[in-house]
N, C-alpha and C positions, 0 to 999 in steps of 0.2 A: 504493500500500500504506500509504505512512506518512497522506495523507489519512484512510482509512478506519476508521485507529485512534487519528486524531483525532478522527474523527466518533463513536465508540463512547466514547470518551474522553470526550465532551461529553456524551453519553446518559445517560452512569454517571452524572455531576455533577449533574447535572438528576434525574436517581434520586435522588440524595443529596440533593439540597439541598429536593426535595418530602415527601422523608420525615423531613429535617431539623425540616423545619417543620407536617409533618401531624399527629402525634402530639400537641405541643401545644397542635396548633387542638383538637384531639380533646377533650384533656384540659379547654384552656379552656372547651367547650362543654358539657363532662358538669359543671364547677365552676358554670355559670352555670346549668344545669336545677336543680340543687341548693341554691341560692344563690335562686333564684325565689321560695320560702315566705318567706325572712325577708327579701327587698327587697318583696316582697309588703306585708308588715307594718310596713315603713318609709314606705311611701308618705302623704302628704296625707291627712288623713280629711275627706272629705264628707259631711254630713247636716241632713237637713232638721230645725228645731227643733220638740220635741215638749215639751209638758209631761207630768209625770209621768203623770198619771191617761193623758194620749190615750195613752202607750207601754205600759202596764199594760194597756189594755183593748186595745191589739193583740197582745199576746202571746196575753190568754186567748185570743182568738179564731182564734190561728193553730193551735187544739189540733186541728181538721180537716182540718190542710194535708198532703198526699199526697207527700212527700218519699222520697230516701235518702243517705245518704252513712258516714262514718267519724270514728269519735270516740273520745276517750280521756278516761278520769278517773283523776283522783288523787288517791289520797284516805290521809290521813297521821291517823286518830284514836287512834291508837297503844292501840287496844284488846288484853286480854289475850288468848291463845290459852283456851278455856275448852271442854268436854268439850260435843260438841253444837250447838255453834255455832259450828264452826271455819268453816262455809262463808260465816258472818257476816263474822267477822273478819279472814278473808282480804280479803274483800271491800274494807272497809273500811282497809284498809292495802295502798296498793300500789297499781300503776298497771293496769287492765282496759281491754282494746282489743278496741271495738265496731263490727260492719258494720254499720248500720240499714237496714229499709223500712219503710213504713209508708203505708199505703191509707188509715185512716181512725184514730180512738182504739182502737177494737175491731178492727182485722186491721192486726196488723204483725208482724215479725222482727226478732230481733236476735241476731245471732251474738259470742259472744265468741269472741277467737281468744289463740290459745297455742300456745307449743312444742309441747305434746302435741296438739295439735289445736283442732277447735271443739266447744262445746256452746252451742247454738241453742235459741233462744224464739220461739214461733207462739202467737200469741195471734189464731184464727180464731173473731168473737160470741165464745160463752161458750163454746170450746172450747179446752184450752190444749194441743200440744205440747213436746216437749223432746226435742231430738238431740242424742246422742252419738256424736262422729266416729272415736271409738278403741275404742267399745264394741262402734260401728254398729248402736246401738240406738234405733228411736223409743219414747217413753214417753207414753201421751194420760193427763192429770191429771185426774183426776173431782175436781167440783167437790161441797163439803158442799152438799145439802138444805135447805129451805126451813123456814126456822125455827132452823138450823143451823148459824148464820154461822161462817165460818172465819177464820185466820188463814193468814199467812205469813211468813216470813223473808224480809228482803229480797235484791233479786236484782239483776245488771245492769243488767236493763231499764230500772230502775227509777232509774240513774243518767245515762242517757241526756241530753244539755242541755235537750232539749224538755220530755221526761215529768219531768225535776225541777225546773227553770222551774214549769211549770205546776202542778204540787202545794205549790212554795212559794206561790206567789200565791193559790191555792184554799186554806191552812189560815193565812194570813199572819194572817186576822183586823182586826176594824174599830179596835183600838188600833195596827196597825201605823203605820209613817209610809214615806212613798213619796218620793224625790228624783231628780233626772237625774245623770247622770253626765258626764263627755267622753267622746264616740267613739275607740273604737280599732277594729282593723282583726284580725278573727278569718276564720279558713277564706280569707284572701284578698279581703274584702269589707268595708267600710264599716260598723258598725254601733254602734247607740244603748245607753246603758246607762243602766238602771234599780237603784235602791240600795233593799231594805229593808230598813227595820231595825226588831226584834220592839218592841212597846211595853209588855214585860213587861220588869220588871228582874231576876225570876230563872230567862230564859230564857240557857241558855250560847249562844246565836247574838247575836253583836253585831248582825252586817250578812250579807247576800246579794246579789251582784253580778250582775246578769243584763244580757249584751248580745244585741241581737237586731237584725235585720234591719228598717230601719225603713221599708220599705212594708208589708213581711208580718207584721212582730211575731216571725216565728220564730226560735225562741233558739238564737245560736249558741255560747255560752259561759257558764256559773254558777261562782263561787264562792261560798262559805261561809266566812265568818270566824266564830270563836269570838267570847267576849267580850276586846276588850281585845288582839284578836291582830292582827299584821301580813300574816301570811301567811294565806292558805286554809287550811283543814283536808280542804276538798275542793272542786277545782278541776276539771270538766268541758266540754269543748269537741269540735266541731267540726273538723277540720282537712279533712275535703272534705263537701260537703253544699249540695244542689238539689233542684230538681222531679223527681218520679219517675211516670212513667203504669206504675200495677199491673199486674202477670201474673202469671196463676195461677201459674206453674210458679213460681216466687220465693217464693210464699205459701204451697206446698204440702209439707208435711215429710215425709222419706224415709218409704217403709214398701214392700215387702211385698219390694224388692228380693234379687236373688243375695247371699248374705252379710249381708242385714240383716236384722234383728229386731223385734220390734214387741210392746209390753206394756202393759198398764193401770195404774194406781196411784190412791190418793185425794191428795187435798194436803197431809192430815195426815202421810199417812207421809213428805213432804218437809221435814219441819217439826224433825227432829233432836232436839233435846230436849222441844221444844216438843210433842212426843208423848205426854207424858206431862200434860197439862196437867188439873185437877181443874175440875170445874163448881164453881162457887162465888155464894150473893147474896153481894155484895161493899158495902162504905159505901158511902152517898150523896154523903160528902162524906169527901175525903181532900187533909189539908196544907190545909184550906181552899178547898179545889177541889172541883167538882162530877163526880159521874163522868156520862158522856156513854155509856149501854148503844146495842148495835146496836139497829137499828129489827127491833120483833117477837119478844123477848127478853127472857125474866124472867130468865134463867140465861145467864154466857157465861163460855167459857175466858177470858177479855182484857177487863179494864175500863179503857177512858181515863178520865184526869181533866183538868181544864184544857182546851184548846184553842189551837190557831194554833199560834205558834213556840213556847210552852214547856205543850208536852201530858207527863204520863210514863204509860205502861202497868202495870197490875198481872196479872201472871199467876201462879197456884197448881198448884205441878207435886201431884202425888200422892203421898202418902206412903210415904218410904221413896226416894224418888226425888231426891231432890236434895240427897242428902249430897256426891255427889261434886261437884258444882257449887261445893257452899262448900270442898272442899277443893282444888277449882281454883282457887276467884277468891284464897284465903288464898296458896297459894302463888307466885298471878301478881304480888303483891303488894299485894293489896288491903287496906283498912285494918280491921281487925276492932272490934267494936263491941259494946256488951250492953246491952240493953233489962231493962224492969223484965221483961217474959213472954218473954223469948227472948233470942237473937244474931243477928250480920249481918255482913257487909262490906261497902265500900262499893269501889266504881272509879270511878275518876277519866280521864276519856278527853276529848281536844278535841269539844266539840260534843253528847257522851254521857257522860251519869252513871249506873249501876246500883248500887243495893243489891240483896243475897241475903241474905235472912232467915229462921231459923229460929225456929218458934213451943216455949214449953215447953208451951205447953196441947196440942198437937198436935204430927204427925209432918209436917205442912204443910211446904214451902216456899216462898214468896212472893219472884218475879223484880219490883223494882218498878223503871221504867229511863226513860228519856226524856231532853227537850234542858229540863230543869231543874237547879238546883243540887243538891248534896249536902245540901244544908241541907235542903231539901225532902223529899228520897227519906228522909230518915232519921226526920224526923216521921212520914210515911207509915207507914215499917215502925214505928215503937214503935204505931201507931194498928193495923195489923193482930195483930202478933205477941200484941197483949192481949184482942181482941175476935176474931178468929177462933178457933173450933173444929171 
């Protein structure tokens, strides 16, 4: 008898003394899956020496690489909240967490995700959807007509490491200057970095930091320094991302499902203020700068002027239409201003300058905004607010 409750006696202890010590295996094992990203990021970095030019022309060319994975941007321009372009500024400030795919430049996905759910971008050729997971609504974007160039607001997609990589380097321009960087180690991998920096000095971007993977070119991390600035103002990475073989079903946007909805729109009416924008011939030359019209285009809502890293836009809402704008930007704290033929304000944002100017010869108002100085924007506007009518 007294054996037996010895024997159980020994059983318990060995119970005890396995769960003694199971738990914190447990625990040390859920610390070290955890703890993987940033010893990750700790390790040795290897890579092959590239000069500037060879990692530039790998990047452009990884613009057809079939990939997906998970990214986030953050982006700090401490822009105003302003009536119409709240989906701007949100943007813009704050951190956006993206699923990617992407088949080709023309057919990819990108999902933001959020408490409140996702809203997804399908960009199938020249077809664009948009889903809403709380609406449970697809919306297909009709694109302006031929002759009819449009605009947008910018959007997620668009902050993507690849798709803004590659738009910096496609407007960077033949003044820019190109440098290497040291390797560090993003998404868990190895990679090379590329520095430009604008070769305008009244461009507000100092530098941009592009690291990429240096067989493939493909970027797995951008920032954006201001002029003059330590930190990013927008800093986009990778933190999972590899090859991806395309499926339709991935590429295909909810419609016609139990519970779901499905509707048309143009892209103007996604455009929030920008809805209101006036045709206008606009100068030749503004601030010294040339304006650059779309190809096929006597008339456009949106004139660039300049080029590469320090371009700004001129756009003309419709009269009567953009008083509230100036009583937003005045109140967001913008700095008010008076022309000999009108008024203005000006905002001051990391990487982004806007004047909003009011004409007296006209009920006009003129958005003029870009990665130029205030100095700029403001000659700009005394040059419209006196010559437009």
């Amino acid at each position: 008898m007294g054996s037996a409750r010895d024997t159980a006696a020994t059983v318990a202890a060995a119970v005890r003394a396995r769960a003694s010590w199971r738990w914190p295996a447990v625990a040390a094992g859920v610390a070290i899956l955890c703890a993987l990203p940033v010893l990750a990021s700790a390790l040795p970095v290897s890579v092959p020496a590239l000069t500037a030019a060879q990692l530039r022309d790998r990047i452009v060319a990884s613009a057809g690489m079939s990939y997906s994975g998970y990214a986030e941007s953050n982006a700090t321009f401490g822009l105003p909240p302003l009536s119409g372009l709240s989906s701007v500024t949100s943007l813009l400030d704050g951190v956006t967490k993206m699923r990617v795919w992407q088949a080709a430049p023309d057919r990819w996905r990108v999902d933001v995700l959020s408490d409140a759910g996702e809203r997804d971008t399908y960009q199938l050729g020249t077809r664009e959807f948009l889903w809403n997971s709380g609406a449970q609504l697809t919306t297909e974007v009709l694109q302006q007509g031929p002759g009819q160039p449009g605009i947008r607001l910018p959007r997620a997609a668009d902050l993507v490491p690849t798709a803004l990589a590659q738009r910096v380097l496609d407007e960077a321009g033949p003044a820019a200057k190109y440098s290497t960087l040291p390797p560090v180690r993003v998404a868990g991998r190895s990679a090379v970095g590329l520095r430009v920096t604008p070769g305008d000095p009244d461009s507000t971007i100092g530098q941009i930091d592009i690291w990429a993977v240096p067989s493939t070119g493909l970027p797995l991390m951008v920032e954006v320094f201001g002029r003059g600035a330590r930190t990013p103002a927008l800093q986009s990475q990778f933190f999972q991302v590899g090859p991806w073989q395309a499926t339709a079903g991935v590429l295909t946007p909810p419609s016609g499902g139990p519970g779901t909805g499905f509707t048309v729109t143009s892209s103007s009416n996604l455009a929030g203020v920008l809805k209101n924008l006036e045709h206008e011939m606009l100068p030749e030359t503004l601030a010294g700068r040339r304006w650059v019209p779309p190809p096929g285009a006597l008339f456009s809502t949106v004139g660039l002027y300049g080029g590469g890293l320090s371009t700004f836009a001129v756009l003309t809402l419709r009269a009567g239409t953009g008083s509230g704008l100036m009583d937003g930007a005045r109140s967001a704290g913008g700095t008010p201003y008076s022309f000999p033929d009108g008024t203005g304000v000006l905002i001051s944002a990391s990487l982004v300058n806007a004047v909003i100017a009011q004409s007296d010869r006209s009920a006009d108002t003129f958005i003029i905004t870009g990665t130029v100085s205030g100095t700029v924007l403001l000659r700009a506007a005394v040059t419209l607010t006196s010559t437009m009518r």
